[in-house]
Every structure is written in structure tokens, then in C-alpha cells.
N, C-alpha and C positions, 0 to 999 in steps of 0.2 A: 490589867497590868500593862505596863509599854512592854514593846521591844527589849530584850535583854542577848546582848550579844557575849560571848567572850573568845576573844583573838586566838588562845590557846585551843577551843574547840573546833574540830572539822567543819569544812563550812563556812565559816566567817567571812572568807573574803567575798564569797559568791551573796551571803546575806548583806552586808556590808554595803556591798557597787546596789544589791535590788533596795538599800533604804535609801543611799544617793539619788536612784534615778525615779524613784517613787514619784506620782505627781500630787501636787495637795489643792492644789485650783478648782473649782466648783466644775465638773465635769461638764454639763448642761452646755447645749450648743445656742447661746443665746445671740450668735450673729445678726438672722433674720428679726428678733425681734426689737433688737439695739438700731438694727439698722430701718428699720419703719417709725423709730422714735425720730431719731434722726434727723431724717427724711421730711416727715412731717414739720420738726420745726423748723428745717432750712426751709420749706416752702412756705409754709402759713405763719412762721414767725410766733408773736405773743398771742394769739387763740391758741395754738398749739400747748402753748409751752403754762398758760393757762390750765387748761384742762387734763395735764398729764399731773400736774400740781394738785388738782382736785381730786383726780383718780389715786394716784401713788402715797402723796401724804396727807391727804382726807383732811385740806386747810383749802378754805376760799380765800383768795384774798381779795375779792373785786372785781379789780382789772389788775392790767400791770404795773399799777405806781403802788399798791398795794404788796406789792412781792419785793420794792426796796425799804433799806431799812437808811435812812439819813443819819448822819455825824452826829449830831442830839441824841439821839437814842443811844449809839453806842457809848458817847460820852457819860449819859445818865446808867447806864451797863456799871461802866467803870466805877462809879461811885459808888451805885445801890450795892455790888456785890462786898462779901466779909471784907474788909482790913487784911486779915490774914493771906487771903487767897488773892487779894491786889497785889501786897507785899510781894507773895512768893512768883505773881507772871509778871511782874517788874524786874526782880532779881531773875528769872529765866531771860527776859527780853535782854537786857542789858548783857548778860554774859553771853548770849546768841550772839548777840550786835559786834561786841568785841571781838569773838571768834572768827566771824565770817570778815569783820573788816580787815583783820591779817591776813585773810584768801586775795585781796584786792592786788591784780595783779598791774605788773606798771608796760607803758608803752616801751616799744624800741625802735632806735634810727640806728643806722650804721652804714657807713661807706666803706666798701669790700677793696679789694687790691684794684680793680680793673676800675674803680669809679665807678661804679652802679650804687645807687642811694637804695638803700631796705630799709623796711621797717615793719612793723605790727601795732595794727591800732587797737584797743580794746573799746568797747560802747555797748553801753546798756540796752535789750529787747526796752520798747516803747512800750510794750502794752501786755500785763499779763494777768491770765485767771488764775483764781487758788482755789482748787475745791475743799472743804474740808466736811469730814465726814457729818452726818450725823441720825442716824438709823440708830444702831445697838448701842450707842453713846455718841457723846460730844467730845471733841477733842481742843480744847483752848488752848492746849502746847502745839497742834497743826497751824492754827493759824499763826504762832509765833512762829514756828519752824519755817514754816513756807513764803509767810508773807517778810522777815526780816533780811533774809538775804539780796530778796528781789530791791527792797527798799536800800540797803546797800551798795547794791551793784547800781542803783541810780534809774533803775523802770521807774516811769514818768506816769503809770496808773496802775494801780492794785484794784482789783474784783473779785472777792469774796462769792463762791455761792456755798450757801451751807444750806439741808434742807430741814424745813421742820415740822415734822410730822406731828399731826394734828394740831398744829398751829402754834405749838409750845417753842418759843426761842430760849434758848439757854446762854443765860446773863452771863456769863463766863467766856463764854465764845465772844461773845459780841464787845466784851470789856478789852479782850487778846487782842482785836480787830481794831481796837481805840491804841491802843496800848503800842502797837503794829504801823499804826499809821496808815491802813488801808484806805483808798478812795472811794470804794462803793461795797455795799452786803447785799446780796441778793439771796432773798427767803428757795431758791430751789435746790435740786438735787435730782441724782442718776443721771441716766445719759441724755436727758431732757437739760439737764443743767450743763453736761459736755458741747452739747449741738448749739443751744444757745450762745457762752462765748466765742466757741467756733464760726459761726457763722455770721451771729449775730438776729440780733430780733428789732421791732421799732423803738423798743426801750432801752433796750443794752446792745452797748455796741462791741462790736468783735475783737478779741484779744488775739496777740500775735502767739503766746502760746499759753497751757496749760498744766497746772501740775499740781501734785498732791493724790493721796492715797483716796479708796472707795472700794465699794463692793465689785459685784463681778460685773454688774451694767454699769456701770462708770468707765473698770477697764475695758471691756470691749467698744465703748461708746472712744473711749481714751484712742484706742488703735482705727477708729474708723474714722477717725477725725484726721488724724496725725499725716502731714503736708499739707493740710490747709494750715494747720495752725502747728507748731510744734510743741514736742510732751515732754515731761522727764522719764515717766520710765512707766511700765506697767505693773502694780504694784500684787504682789499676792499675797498671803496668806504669811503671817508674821511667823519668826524664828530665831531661838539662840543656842547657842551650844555653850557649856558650859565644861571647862578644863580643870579638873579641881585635883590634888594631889591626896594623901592621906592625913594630913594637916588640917585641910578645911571642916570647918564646923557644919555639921548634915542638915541642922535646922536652915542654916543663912542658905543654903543650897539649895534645898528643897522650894524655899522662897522664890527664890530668883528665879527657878523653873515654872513655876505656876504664874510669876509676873507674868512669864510669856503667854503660860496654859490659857489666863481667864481673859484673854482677846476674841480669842476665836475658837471655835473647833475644831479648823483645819491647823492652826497653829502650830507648831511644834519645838518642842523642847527636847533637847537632849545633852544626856551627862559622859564625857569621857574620863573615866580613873584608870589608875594603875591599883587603887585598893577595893578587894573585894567587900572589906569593913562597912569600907563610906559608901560603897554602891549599895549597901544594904540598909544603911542606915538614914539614908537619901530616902529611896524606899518606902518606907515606913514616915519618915518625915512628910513625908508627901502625902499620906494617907493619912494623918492624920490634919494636915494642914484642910486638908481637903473638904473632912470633915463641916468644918467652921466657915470654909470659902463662900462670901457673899454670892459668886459665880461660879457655885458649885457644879452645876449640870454643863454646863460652856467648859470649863477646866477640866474635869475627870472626861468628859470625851476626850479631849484635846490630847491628853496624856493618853490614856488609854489604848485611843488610834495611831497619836502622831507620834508618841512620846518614845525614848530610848535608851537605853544604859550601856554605854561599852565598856567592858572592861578590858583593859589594854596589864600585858605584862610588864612594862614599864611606859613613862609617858613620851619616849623616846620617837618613837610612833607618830603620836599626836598630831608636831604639823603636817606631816603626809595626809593624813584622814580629815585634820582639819580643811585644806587647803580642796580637796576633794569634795567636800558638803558644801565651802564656799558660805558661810553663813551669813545671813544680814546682823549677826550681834554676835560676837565672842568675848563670853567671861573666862579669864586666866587666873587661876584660886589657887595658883604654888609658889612655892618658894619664894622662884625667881622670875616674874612674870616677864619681866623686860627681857631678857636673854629667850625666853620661850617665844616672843610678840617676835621678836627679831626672825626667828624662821617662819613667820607664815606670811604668806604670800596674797590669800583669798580669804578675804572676810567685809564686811562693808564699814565692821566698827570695833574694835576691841578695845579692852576694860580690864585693868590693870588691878591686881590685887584683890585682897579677900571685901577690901573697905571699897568699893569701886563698884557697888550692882548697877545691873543694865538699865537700871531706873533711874539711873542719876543722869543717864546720857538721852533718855527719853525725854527729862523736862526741862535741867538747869545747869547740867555739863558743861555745852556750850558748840559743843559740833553739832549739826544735824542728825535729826532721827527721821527723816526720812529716809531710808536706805535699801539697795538692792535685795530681792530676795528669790528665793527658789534658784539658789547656788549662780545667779547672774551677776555676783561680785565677783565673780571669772574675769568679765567685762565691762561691768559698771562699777559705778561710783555713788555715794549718797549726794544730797542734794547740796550743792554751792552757792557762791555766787558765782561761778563760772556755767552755771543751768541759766542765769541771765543775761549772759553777755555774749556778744559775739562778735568776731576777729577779721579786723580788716587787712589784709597786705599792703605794703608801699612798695613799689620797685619805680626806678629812675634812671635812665640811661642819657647821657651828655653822647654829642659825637663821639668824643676817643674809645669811651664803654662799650658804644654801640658795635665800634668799626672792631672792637675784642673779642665782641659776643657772635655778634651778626652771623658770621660764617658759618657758625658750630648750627645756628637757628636754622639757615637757609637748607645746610646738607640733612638736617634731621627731617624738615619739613618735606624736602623732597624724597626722602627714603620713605618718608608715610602718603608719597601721591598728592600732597597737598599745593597745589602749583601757584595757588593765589597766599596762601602761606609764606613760599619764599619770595613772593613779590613785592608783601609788604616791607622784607626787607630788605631784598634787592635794590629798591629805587633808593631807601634812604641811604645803603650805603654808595650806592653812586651818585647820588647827591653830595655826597660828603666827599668823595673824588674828584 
């Protein structure tokens, strides 16, 4: 059974902060050996990155022209797979596309009082990786996720690496990848597949950054790469909480909690009510859902371990605690979800209403499901197009500007010991005298 708290019991708040600060990340110190995968392909390149491909996902491909996959294939992806499952990563693409194109932020110029010219350029990273997963599934809504903003914000090369164990590609990915518009697939994965766009190998050439979710050797591979090449975020172990009032129906509930359950193990779901009813009947909903769950043994960990039921004396509460756990997904199951969404502060995505599950923002919503987790929507953000662009300043000073500014530069310069500081602008303003 999960965690069951309730606010009016002694104790709660001291249980409450210990489920916040819980860690759910794969304990295992895998630096040293992330960092020898690394290592190895920065130096030896494609043998390397070869033979960890043979070892890890037990696929030969040859040599290296065998680990890419050409626009033909994914083309032919696209067509061989259902009608149906084209249809529905067309209609996610397209609503992805739209979404992220209203992020598209615009330039500015402006002349201040004193005549100094400002601005802000915006321009697309040149070159970027997308890993997307594929060990305990395939993920064909990642590569729409990841690869369509980048293709929006204007990156001028997408690189796909997905890996495929035992050699198996899954048509669906590779269709997303068509569908996406990516420039190149590459058959690998883990931190063999981090180090390679990092660095680069004979065959692939290095990307300016990195991003997209993976196991635990991906993110650690993700953090040891990171100032060679830049990342979006370190991704861990998926999570929602779910705010449901006495109203909500306990089957749709219990649903929603298990969407999350049957990812992972370390996963975690949890339910905040003001009714002790529905926390019971959640419950049970879940136990019996569970039952029948294709990822039966993955979900009843997940719950078991991660899982949790607050019952709150009213849901008055709520954004305080919500804003606390900070979650990468929050469902709003009351009333008035809009006046509730309006007090939280910390969440990376919230979902509006009883008709609104976290599933609809995972594939064909339209914002990104890439998003922060392990309560780091304190600080971060899910993934944009502003993950692929980056910001140049304008500043312009004419004589009159200068001879406005100059002075305040010069006395600052010199109160920091900087003497070649105020010289540069010493001479030009007595040049201008």
C-alpha cells in the first residue's frame, strides 16, 4: 500500500517535509564507470563506441555506417507503420508545432534617453542531439517532443541517437523522426551515445548540445559532458500529483495515477483530497486496476514504494504543499481548477479539469512533456524553444552617449583597481574633447 498521510494526525508535517525530501534516483554511484565510457570514446572514437554497442545492446552492426539509419528508411517507417498511429504522431506533431511556434520569441532595438542603441538578438544553437530512449520502451512522442521545438527555433541539424537492443528498431520512432524532420538517426544509446555527440567520433560529428530523457548512465554521462557541449536538464524518475476534490470519479483517478505508476519503479504518483471517501475509493480503484495492468510488476512497485494519499482537511492547503513537492505534472480534479492553477507557483505542467488527464499533455496537448522533475521546477522549466536559442546583446554608444556614460565607467573602473579599464575610456573621452 503507498504512503497514507493525514494533516489532522500528529506528525504530518515532520512525514510530509521526509516525503518531499525523499530521493527516488537510482542510488548507485555510477560516475567512475560513466566516466571510462566516456573517456574511451573521446579517445578512440568509433571502435569504441562500436564495441560498447555490441556489449550493451548485443546488435552488431559492422562498422560505423551500419549504426546510421538514412531518410529512406525512416521515410519507408512512416508509411509501413498503422494509418491510425501515423494519423495520431501527425496530429501530435502539428499541435507540438503550433505550440512551441507562439514561444518564438521576437528581437529588440531601442534608443534610451542618453542615445546608446540596445538590443537583443535571438538565433538558433547550430547543432543539436536528441537522445531518445529506448531500453524498457520506445518513446515516438520523444522524438516529436524534442526534435520539433529545436526544428522551430531554426537548429540547422537534428541527430537522433536512439538505441536498439538486439537490433530491433521500432518503426514508430523512426516514422516520429520522418515526421520531425530530423537530419540523421543513429542506432546507439547510454552514455556511449552521450560521449559520441559530445565529442564526436569519425562518423558523427559533434553537436553543440544535448537533450532528452534516459536512464541513469545517460544522465550521469548528461552531467559529464555538460560545458563541452550544453544539456537541458538531468532527467529523473517521472512524477504527478494529482488534486482531486470530492467530485472526482475514483476510477478516472486511479487511472491517471498508474499512467504515471507503469513508467517506472522509482516513479511516483500521488493523491491530495480533502475527502476521505475518494481517498478510499482511489484505493481500491487502484487495486483493482492493477490487477489487469499490462505493467503490473513496474506499477504496484511504483505505487507501493513511491506512491501516496494525503488527506488534507480542506484543499485550502493544497498550493502550499503542492508548491513544496514542486511536481513535474499536476492534475486539478475540482471544481474550479483555474482559480486553484492561479495559486501554484511550482509545478513544471498542470492540467486543468476532470477531462484534462496527464496523458493528453504527454502526446498531443501541445506543450512539451519533457519536464522538470524531483521537485526542480523550483528552478526549471520543461523543454522550449528557448532550450534552442540563444541571446545576443546590442549596445552602441555615439560620442554624446559616451561622453554621458563614460565618467560613471571610468570612477567604477577605478574603485575595482582596474586602471587599464578606465583607460579605455579615458582616451576616447578626451579624444572627444
Amino acid at each position: 500500500m503507498p504512503l497514507r498521510l493525514d494533516e489532522r494526525a500528529p506528525g504530518f508535517e515532520r512525514a510530509f517535509s521526509a516525503l518531499v525530501e525523499a530521493r527516488r534516483e537510482e542510488t548507485a554511484d555510477l560516475r567512475a564507470q560513466v566516466a571510462a565510457i566516456v573517456e574511451r570514446v573521446r579517445l578512440e572514437g568509433d571502435p569504441a563506441l562500436l564495441d560498447f554497442t555490441r556489449r550493451f545492446d548485443r546488435f552488431d552492426p559492422g562498422d560505423a555506417a551500419g549504426l546510421a539509419l538514412d531518410r529512406a528508411v525512416l521515410e519507408r517507417a512512416r508509411t509501413a507503420i498503422a494509418p491510425e498511429l501515423r494519423a495520431a504522431l501527425e496530429l501530435a506533431a502539428t499541435r507540438i508545432r503550433a505550440y512551441h511556434e507562439r514561444q518564438m520569441p521576437a528581437d529588440l532595438a531601442w534608443t534610451d534617453e542618453q542615445g546608446v542603441r540596445l538590443g537583443l538578438r535571438w538565433q538558433a544553437i547550430d547543432s543539436v542531439g536528441l537522445y531518445v530512449p529506448g531500453g524498457k520502451a520506445a518513446y515516438p512522442s520523444s522524438v516529436l517532443m524534442n526534435a520539433i521545438p529545436a526544428r522551430v527555433a531554426g537548429c540547422r541539424r537534428l541527430a537522433v541517437a536512439v538505441p536498439t537492443p538486439d537490433g530491433v528498431i521500432n518503426e514508430a520512432v523512426l516514422a516520429a523522426a520522418a515526421i520531425a524532420g530530423v537530419d540523421e538517426v543513429w542506432r546507439i544509446g547510454g552514455a556511449q551515445a552521450i560521449a559520441a555527440l559530445a565529442w564526436g567520433t569519425a562518423s558523427i560529428a559533434p553537436v553543440d548540445k544535448i537533450v532528452g530523457p534516459g536512464n541513469a548512465y545517460v544522465a550521469e554521462a548528461k552531467r559529464q559532458v555538460f560545458g563541452r557541449v550544453g544539456i537541458d536538464t538531468i532527467a529523473g524518475p517521472s512524477e504527478v500529483v494529482v488534486v482531486a476534490d470530492g467530485t472526482a470519479d475514483p476510477h478516472w483517478i486511479a487511472a491517471d495515477l498508474l499512467a504515471q505508476a507503469e513508467h517506472d519503479e522509482r516513479a511516483q504518483a500521488i493523491l491530495i483530497t480533502d475527502s476521505d471517501a475518494l481517498a478510499s475509493a482511489v484505493e481500491r480503484a487502484v487495486e483493482a486496476l492493477l490487477a489487469e495492468a499490462p505493467r503490473n510488476a513496474v506499477a504496484r512497485t511504483s505505487w507501493a514504494e513511491q506512491g501516496a494519499v494525503l488527506l488534507l482537511e480542506d484543499l485550502e492547503r493544497a498550493p502550499e504543499l503542492v508548491d513544496r513537492l514542486a511536481p513535474e505534472h499536476l492534475q486539478l480534479v475540482v471544481a474550479d481548477p483555474e482559480a486553484l492553477a492561479a495559486r501554484i507557483r511550482r509545478a513544471g505542467a498542470i492540467f486543468l479539469g476532470a477531462h484534462t488527464p496527464e496523458v493528453i499533455g504527454d502526446y498531443v496537448g501541445g506543450p512539451n512533456h519533457v519536464l522538470p522533475t524531483g521537485r526542480t521546477a523550483r528552478f526549471a522549466s520543461g523543454l522550449s524553444v528557448f532550450d534552442f536559442l540563444t541571446r545576443t546583446t546590442i549596445l552602441g554608444c555615439d560620442r554624446a552617449s559616451l561622453a554621458a556614460l563614460g565618467p560613471a565607467a571610468v570612477t567604477l573602473a577605478r574603485a575595482e583597481g582596474l586602471a587599464a579599464h578606465a583607460l579605455a575610456v579615458e582616451l576616447r573621452l578626451g579624444a572627444a574633447g
